[in-house]
C-alpha positions in Angstrom: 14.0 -49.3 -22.3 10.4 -50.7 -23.0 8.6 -52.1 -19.8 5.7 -52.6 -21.6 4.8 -54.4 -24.9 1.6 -55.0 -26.1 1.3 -57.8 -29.2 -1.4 -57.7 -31.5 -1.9 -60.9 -33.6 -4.0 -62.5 -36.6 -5.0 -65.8 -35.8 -2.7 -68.6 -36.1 0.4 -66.8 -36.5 2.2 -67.7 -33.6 1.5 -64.4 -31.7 1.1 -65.5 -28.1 3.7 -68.2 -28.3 6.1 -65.2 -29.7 4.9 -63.2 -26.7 6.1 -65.8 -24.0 9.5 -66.2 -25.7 9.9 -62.2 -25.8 8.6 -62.3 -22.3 11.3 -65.7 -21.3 14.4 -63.2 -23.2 13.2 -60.0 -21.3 12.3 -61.4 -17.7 9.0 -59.7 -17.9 5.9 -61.1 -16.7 3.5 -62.3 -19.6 -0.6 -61.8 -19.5 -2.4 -63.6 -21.7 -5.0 -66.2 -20.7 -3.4 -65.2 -17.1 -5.2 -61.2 -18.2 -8.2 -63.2 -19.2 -8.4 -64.3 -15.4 -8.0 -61.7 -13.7 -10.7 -60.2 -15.5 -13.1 -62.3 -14.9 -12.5 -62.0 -10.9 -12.5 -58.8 -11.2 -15.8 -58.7 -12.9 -17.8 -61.9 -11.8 -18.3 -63.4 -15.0 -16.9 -66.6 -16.2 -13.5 -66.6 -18.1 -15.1 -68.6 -20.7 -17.2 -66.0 -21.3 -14.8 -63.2 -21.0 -12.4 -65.2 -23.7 -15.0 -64.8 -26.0 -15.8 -61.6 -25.6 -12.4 -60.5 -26.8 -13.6 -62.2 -30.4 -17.4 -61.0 -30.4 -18.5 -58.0 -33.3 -20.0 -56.3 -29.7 -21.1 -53.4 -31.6 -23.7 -56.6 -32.2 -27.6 -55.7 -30.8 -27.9 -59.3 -30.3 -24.6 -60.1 -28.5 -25.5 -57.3 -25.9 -29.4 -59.1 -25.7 -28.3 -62.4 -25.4 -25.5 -62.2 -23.1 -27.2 -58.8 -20.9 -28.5 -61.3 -18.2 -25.1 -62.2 -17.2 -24.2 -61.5 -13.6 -21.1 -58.8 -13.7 -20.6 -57.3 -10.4 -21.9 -54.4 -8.3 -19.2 -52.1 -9.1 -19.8 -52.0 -12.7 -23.7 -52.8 -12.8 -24.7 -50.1 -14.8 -27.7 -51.3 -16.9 -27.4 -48.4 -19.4 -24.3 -49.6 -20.2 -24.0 -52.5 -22.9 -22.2 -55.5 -21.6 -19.8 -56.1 -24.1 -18.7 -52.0 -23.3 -18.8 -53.0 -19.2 -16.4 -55.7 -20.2 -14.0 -52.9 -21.9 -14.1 -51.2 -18.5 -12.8 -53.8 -16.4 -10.4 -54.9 -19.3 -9.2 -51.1 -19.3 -8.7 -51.4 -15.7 -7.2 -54.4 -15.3 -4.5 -53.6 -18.3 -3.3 -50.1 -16.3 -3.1 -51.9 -13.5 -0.6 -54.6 -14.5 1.5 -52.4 -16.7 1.9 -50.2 -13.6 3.0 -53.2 -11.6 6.2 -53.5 -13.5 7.7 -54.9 -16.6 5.5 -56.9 -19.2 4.1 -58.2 -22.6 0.6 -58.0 -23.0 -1.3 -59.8 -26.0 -4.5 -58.9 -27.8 -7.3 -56.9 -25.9 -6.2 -53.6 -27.3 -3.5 -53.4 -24.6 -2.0 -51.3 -27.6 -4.6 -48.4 -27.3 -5.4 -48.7 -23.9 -1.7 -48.4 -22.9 -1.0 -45.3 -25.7 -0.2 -42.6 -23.4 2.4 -44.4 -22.3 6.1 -43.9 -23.7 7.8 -46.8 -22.3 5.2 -49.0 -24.4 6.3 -50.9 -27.4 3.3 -51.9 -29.7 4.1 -54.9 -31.8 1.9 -56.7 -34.6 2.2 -60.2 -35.6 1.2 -61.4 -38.9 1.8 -64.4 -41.3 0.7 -65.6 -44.9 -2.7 -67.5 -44.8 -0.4 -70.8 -45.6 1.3 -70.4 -42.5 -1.6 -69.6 -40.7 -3.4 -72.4 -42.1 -0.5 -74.8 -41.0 -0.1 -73.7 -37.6 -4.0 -73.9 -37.1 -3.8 -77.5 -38.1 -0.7 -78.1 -36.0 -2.0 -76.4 -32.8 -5.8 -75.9 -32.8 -6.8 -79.5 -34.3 -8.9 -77.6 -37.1 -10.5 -79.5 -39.6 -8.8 -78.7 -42.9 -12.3 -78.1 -44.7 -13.3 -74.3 -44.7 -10.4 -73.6 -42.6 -9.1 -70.7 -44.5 -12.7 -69.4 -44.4 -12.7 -70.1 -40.4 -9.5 -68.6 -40.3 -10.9 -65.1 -41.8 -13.5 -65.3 -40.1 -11.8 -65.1 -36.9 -9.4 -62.5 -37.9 -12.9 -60.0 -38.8 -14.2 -60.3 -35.7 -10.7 -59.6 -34.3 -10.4 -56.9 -36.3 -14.7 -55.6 -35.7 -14.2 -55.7 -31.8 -10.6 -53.3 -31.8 -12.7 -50.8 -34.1 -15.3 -50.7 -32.4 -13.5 -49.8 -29.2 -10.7 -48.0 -30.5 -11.8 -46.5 -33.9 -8.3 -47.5 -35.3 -8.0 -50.2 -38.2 -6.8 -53.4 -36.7 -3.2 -55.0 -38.0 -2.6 -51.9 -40.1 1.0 -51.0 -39.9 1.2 -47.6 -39.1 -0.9 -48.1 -36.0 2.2 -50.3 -34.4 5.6 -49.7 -33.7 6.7 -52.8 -35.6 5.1 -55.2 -37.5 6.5 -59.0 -38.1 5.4 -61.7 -40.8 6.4 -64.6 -38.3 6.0 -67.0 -41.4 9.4 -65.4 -43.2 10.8 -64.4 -40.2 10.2 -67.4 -38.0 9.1 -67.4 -34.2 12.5 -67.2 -32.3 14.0 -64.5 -34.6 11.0 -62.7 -34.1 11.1 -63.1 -30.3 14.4 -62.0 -30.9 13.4 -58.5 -32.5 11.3 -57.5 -30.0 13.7 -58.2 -27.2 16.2 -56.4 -29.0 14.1 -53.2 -29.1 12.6 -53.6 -25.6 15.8 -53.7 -23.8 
């Protein structure tokens, strides 16, 4: 049995609403914008802010200038540390300390690597052709049609700059995962299905 599953996902292919229905099938809890907010308590920054991190190239001088007057608190105030990397800490923290609390599917924020000691951890990546991404994008995030396929890759990069630069592993390659599902062919439920099946 699996008590843990982390899911990795490209951008508008259905990851996180696959992750609840896994989550529904198994009785496990489910962290998603819900891990976003307990980050942010636990670090005194705004969950807007912390959302965004999770997207941001942070190995990016600028990103660490512009957002380095942001108030994080006292316990991880370190000012030679770069704020994008204080972020990681908390988000590290945070991550251990949920999976510890029982039974549950994590997405995004490297769960994956942060939880990799771990042998009751199953690491799932979601992916989907571009015209399924570019239809669910549409459907779901109200994005204008024009440059959405370059929007679209654009948001997958970053995705893919911020897990290398913390984990030095390449992002959505399928080796790095346990399983790796084209939600497009295989469709959402099924999917949900799969990972339920192997959790159990």
């Amino acid at each position: 049995m699996k008590k843990v599953v982390t899911i990795g996902r490209e951008f508008g292919s259905g990851g996180r609403y696959i992750g609840q229905l896994a989550a529904e099938k198994l009785g496990y809890k489910f962290y998603d914008r819900e891990l976003i907010l307990l980050m942010a308590k636990e670090s005194g920054l705004s969950d807007e802010f912390i959302e965004e991190s999770g997207e941001k190239i942070t190995s990016s001088l600028l990103f660490n200038v512009a957002m380095g007057g942001m108030y994080l608190s006292n316990s991880y105030n370190n000012n030679l540390m770069p704020l994008s990397d204080k972020i990681f800490v908390v988000q590290t923290k945070i991550i251990n300390q949920i999976a510890n609390e029982g039974p549950c599917v994590i997405v995004g924020r490297c769960a994956d690597y942060i939880l990799k000691e771990r042998d009751d951890c199953l690491n799932v990546f979601i992916h989907c052709d571009m015209e399924d991404k570019i239809e669910r994008a549409v459907k779901f995030y109200n994005m204008n049609q024009k440059n959405i396929e370059k929007e679209i890759r654009k948001k997958d990069k970053a995705r893919a700059s911020h897990y290398y630069y913390y984990t030095g592993i390449e992002w959505g390659v399928a080796k790095n995962y346990d399983i790796t599902l084209n939600s497009g062919k295989i469709g959402a439920e099924k999917c949900a299905d799969i990972i339920y099946n192997l959790a159990k």
